[in-house]
LUMKE-148702 format. One record per atom (N, C-alpha, C): residue in one letter; atom name; z, x, y. Coordinates in Angstrom, 2 decimals, decimal comma. Layout:
! residues N
a|CA|Z|X|Y
...
This chain:
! residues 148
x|N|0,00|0,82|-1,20
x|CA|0,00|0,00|0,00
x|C|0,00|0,86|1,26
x|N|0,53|2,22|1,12
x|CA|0,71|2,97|2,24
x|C|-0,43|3,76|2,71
x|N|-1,63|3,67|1,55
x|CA|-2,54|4,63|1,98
x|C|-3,61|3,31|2,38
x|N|-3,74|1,81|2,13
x|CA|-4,16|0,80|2,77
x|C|-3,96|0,95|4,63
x|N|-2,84|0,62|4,56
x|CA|-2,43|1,07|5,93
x|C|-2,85|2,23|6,64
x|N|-3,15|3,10|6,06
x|CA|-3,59|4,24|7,41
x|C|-4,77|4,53|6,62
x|N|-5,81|4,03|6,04
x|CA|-7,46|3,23|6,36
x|C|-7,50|2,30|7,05
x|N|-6,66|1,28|7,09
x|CA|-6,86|0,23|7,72
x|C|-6,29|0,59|9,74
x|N|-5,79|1,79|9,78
x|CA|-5,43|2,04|11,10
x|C|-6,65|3,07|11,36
x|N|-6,80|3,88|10,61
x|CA|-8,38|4,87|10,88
x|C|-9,25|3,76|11,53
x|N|-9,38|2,73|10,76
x|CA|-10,69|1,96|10,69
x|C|-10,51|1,32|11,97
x|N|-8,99|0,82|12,34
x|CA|-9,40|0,45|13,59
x|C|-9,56|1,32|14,88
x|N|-8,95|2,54|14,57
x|CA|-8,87|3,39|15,83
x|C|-10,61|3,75|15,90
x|N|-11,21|3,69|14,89
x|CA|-12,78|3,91|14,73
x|C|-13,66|2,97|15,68
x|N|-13,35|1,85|15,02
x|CA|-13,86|0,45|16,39
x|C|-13,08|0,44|17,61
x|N|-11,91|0,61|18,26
x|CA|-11,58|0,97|19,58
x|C|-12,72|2,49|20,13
x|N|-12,61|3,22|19,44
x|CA|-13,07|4,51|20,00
x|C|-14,76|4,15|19,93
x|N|-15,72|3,24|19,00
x|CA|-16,67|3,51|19,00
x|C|-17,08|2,28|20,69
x|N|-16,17|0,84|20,57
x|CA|-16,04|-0,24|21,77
x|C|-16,00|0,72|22,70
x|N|-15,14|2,00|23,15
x|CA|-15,05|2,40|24,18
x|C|-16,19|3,52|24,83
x|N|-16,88|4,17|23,84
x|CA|-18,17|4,87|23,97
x|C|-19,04|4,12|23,98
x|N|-19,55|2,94|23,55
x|CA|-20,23|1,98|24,51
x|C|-20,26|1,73|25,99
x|N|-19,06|1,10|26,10
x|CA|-18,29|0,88|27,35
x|C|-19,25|1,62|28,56
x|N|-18,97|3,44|28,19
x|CA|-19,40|4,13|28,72
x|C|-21,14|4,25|28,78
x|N|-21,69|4,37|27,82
x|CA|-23,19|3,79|27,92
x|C|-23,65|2,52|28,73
x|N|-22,86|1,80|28,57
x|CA|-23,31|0,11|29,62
x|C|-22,92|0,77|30,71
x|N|-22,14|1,34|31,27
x|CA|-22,05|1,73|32,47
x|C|-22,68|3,10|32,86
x|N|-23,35|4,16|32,31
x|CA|-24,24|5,11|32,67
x|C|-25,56|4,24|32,93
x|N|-26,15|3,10|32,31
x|CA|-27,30|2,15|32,55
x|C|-27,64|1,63|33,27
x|N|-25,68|1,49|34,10
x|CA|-26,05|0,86|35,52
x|C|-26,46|1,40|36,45
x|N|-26,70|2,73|36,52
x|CA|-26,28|3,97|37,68
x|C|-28,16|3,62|38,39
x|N|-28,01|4,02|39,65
x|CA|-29,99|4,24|39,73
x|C|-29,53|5,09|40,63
x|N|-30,83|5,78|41,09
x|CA|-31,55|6,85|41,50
x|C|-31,83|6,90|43,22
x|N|-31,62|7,59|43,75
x|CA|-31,94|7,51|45,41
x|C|-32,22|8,49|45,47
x|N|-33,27|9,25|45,72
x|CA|-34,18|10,32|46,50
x|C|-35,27|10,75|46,96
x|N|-35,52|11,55|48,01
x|CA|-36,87|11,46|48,42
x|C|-37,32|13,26|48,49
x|N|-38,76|12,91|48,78
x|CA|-39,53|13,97|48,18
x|C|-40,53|14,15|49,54
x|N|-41,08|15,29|49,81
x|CA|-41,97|15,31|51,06
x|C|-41,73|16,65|51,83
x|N|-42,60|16,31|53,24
x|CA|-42,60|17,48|53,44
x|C|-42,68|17,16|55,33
x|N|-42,00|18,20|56,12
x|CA|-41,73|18,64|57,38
x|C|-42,99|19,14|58,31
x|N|-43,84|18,23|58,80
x|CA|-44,88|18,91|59,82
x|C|-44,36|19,15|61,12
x|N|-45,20|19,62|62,27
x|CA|-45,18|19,78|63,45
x|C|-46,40|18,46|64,37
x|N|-45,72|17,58|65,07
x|CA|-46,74|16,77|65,31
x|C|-47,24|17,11|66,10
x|N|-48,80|16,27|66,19
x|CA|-49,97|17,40|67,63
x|C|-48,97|16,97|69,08
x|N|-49,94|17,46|69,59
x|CA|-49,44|17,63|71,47
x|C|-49,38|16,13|71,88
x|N|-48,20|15,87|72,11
x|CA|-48,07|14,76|73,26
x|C|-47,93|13,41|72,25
x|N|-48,16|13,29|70,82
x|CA|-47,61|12,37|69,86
x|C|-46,20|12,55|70,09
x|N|-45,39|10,96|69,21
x|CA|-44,12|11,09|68,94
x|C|-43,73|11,60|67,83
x|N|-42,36|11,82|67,11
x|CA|-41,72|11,69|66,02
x|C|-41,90|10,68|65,40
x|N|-42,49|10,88|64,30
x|CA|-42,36|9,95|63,25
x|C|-42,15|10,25|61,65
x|N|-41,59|9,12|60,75
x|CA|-40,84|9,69|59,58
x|C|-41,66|8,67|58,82
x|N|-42,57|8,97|57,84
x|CA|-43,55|7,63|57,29
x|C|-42,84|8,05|55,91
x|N|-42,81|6,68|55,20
x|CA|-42,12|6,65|53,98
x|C|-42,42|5,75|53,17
x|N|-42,96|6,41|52,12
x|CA|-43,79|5,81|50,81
x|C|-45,38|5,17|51,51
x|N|-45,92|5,98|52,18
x|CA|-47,23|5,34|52,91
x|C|-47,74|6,16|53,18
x|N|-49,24|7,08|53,12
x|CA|-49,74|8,20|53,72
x|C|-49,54|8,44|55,32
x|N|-49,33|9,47|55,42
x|CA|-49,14|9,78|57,12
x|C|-50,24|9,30|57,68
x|N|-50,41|9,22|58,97
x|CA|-51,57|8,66|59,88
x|C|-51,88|9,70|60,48
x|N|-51,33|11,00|60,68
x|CA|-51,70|11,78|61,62
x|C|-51,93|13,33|60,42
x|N|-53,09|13,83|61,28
x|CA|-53,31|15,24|60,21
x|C|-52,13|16,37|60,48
x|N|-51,54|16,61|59,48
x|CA|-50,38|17,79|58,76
x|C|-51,24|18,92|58,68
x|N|-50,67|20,19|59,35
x|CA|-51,43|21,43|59,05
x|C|-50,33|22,46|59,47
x|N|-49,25|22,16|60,34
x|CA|-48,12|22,80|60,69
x|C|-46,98|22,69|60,24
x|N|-46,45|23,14|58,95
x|CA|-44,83|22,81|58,55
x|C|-44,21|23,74|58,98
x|N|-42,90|22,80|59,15
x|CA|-41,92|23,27|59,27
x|C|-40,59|23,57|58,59
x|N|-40,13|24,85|58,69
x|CA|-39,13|25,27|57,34
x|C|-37,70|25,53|58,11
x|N|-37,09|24,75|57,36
x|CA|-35,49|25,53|58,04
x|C|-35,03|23,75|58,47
x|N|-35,60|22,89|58,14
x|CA|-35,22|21,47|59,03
x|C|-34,63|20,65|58,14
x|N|-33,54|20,26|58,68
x|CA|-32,06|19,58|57,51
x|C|-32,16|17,85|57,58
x|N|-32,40|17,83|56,42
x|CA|-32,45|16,45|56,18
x|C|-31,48|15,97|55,62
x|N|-30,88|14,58|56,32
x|CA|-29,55|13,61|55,30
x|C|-30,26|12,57|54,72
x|N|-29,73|12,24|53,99
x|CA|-29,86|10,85|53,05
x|C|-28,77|10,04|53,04
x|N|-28,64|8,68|53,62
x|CA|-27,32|8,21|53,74
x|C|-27,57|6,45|52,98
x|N|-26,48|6,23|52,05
x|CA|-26,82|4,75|51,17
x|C|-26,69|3,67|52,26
x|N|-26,59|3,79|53,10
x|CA|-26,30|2,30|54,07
x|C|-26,76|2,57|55,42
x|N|-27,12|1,45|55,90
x|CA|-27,43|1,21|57,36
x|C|-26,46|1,89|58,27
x|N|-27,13|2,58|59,75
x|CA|-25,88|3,04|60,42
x|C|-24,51|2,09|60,54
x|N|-24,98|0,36|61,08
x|CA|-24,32|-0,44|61,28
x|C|-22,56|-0,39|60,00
x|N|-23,45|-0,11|58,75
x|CA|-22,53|-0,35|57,68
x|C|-21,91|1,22|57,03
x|N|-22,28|1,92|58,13
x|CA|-21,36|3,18|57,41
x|C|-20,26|3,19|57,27
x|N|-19,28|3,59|55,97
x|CA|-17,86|3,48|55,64
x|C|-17,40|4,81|56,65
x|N|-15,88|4,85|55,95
x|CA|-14,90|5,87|56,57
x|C|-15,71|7,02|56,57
x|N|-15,53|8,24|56,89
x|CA|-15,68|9,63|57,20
x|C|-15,83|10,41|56,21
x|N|-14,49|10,42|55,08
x|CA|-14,42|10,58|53,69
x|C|-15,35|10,31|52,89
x|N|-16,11|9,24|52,71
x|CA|-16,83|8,62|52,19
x|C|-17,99|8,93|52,47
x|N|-18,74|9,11|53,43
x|CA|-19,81|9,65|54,55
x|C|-19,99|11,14|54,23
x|N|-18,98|11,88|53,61
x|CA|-18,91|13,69|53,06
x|C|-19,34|13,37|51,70
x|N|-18,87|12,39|50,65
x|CA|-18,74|12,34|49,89
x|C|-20,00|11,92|49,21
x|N|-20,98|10,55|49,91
x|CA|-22,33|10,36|48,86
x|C|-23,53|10,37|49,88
x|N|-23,39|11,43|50,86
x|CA|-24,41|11,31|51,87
x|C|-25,13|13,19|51,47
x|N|-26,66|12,70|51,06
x|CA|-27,15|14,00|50,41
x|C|-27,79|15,00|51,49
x|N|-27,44|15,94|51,12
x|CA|-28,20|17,07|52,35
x|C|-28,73|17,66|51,69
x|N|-30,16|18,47|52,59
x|CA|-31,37|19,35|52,08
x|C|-32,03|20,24|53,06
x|N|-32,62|21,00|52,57
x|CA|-33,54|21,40|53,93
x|C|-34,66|22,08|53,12
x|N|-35,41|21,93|54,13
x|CA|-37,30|22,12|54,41
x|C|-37,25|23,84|53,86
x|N|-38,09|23,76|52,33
x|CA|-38,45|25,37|52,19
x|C|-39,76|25,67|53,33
x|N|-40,17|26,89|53,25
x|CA|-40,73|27,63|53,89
x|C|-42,12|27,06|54,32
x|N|-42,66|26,04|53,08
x|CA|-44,13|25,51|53,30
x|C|-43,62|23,64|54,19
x|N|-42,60|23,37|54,44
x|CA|-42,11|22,47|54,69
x|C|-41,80|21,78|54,17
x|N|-41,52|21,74|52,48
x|CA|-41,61|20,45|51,26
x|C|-40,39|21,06|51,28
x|N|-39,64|19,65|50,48
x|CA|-38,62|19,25|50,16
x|C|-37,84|18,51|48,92
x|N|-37,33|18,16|48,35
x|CA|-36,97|17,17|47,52
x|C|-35,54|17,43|46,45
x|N|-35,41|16,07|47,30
x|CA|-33,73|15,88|46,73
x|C|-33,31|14,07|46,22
x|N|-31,77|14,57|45,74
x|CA|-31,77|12,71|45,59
x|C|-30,47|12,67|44,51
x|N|-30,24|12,40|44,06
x|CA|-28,78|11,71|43,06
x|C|-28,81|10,40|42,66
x|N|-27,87|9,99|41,62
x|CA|-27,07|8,83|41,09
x|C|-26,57|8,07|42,53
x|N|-27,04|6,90|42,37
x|CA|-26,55|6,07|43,41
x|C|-26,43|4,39|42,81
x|N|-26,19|3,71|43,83
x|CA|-26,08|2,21|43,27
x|C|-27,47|1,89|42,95
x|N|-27,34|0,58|41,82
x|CA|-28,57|0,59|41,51
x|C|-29,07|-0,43|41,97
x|N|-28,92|-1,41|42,41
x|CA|-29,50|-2,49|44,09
x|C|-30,73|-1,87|45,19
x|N|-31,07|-3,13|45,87
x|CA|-32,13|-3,22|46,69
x|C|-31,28|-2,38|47,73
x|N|-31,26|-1,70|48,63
x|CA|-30,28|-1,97|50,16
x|C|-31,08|-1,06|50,79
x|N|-30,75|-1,46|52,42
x|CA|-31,13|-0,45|53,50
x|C|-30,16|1,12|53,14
x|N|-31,18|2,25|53,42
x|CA|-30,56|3,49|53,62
x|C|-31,21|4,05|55,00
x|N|-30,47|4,97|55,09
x|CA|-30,78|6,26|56,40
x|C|-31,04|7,61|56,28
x|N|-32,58|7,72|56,42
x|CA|-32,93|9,19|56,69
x|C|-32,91|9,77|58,03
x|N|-32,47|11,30|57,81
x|CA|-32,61|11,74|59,41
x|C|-33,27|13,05|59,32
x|N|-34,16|13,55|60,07
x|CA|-34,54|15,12|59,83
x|C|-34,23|15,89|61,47
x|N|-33,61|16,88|60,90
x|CA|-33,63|17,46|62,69
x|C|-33,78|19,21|62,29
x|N|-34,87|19,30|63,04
x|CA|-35,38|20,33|62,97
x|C|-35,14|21,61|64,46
x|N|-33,42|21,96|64,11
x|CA|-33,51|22,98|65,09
x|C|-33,90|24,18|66,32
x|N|-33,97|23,44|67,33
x|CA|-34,76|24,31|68,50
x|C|-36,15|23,04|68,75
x|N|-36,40|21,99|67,90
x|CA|-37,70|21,48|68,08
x|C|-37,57|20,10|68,41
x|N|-36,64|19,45|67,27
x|CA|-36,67|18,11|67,92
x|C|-35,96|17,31|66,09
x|N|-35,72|15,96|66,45
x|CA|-35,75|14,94|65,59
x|C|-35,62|13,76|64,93
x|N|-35,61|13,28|64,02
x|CA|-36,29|11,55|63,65
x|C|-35,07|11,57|62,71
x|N|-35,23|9,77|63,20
x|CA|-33,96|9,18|61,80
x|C|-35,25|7,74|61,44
x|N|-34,97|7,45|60,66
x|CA|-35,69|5,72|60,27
x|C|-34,27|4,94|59,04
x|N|-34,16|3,83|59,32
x|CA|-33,43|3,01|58,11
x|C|-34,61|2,32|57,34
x|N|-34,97|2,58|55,84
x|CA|-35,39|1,79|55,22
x|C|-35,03|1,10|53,86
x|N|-35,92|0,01|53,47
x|CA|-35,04|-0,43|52,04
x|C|-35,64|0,15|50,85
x|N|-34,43|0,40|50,26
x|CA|-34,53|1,18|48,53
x|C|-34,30|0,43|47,85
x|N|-35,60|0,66|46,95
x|CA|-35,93|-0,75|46,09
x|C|-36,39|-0,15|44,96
x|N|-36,75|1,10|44,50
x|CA|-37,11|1,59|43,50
x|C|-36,46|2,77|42,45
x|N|-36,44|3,09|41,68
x|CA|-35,73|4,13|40,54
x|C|-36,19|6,01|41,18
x|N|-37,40|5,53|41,54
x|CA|-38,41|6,76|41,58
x|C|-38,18|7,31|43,31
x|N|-38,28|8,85|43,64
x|CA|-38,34|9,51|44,58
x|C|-39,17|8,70|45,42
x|N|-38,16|8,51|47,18
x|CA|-39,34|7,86|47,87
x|C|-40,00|8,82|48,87
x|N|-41,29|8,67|48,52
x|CA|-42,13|9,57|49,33
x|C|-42,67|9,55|51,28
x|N|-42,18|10,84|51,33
x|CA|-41,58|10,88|53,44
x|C|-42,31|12,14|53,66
x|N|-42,93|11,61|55,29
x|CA|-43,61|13,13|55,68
x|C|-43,09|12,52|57,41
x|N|-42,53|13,48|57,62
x|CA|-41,92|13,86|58,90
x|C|-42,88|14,64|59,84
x|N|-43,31|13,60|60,65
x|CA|-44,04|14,79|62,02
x|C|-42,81|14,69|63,48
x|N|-42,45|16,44|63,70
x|CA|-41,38|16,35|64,52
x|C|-42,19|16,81|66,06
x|N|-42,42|16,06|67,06
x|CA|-41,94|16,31|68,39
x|C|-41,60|17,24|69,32
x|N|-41,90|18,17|69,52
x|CA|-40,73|18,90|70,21
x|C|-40,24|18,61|71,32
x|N|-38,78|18,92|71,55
x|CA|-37,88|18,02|72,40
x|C|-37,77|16,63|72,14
x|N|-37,96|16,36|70,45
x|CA|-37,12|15,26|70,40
x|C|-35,55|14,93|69,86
């Protein structure tokens, strides 16, 4: 009877432990993806800043720019949390040498507005809020301004 009992306690510690490594799979499933991919130009003379995203640029790219720090932030300025929080899932990057880029992480997996910003030191720079709606890298080409 005694060796019933500790099969019958194996067996259950087996189904708690296998319920709880599930657990963990249903919730790695939930996770999605936020990042973007692209690259840092110089816009012509007397155009503005602009940050086009997931749409071909309108204006011809022939000048990148390297060294220019880009954030990625999950929410609208309006809805940014505490400070803490703002260190904690807001992604930073910067522009290699040919001006491309690409970054991104585990994020919520929902529709929502986010915030890109690029500022390109000594030259100028662009923020846009748009909505993230997809799994996949969203594609951004930054033409910066100078003196913006």
């Amino acid at each position: 009877m005694g060796c019933a009992r500790t099969w019958l306690s194996i067996g259950v510690g087996l189904v708690s432990l296998s319920a709880s490594s599930c657990a963990g799979l249903l919730c790695i499933a939930c996770d999605g993806y936020l990042g973007i991919q692209g690259s840092v130009f110089r816009a012509r003379a007397g155009a503005p800043s602009t940050l086009t995203i997931d749409k071909p640029a309108s204006d011809s790219r022939t000048d990148p720019i390297a060294g220019c720090e880009r954030a990625l932030e999950p929410w609208a300025p309006e809805k940014r949390p505490d400070a803490e929080t703002v260190k904690r899932l807001t992604r930073h990057g910067t522009s290699g040498p040919d001006g491309q880029f690409k970054f991104g992480g585990t994020a919520m997996p929902w529709n929502y507005d986010v915030m890109v910003s690029v500022l390109c030191p000594g030259l100028g720079s662009v923020q846009r809020v748009f909505r993230h709606d997809h799994q996949q890298p969203h594609r951004l080409v930054a033409l910066i301004a100078t003196g913006t």
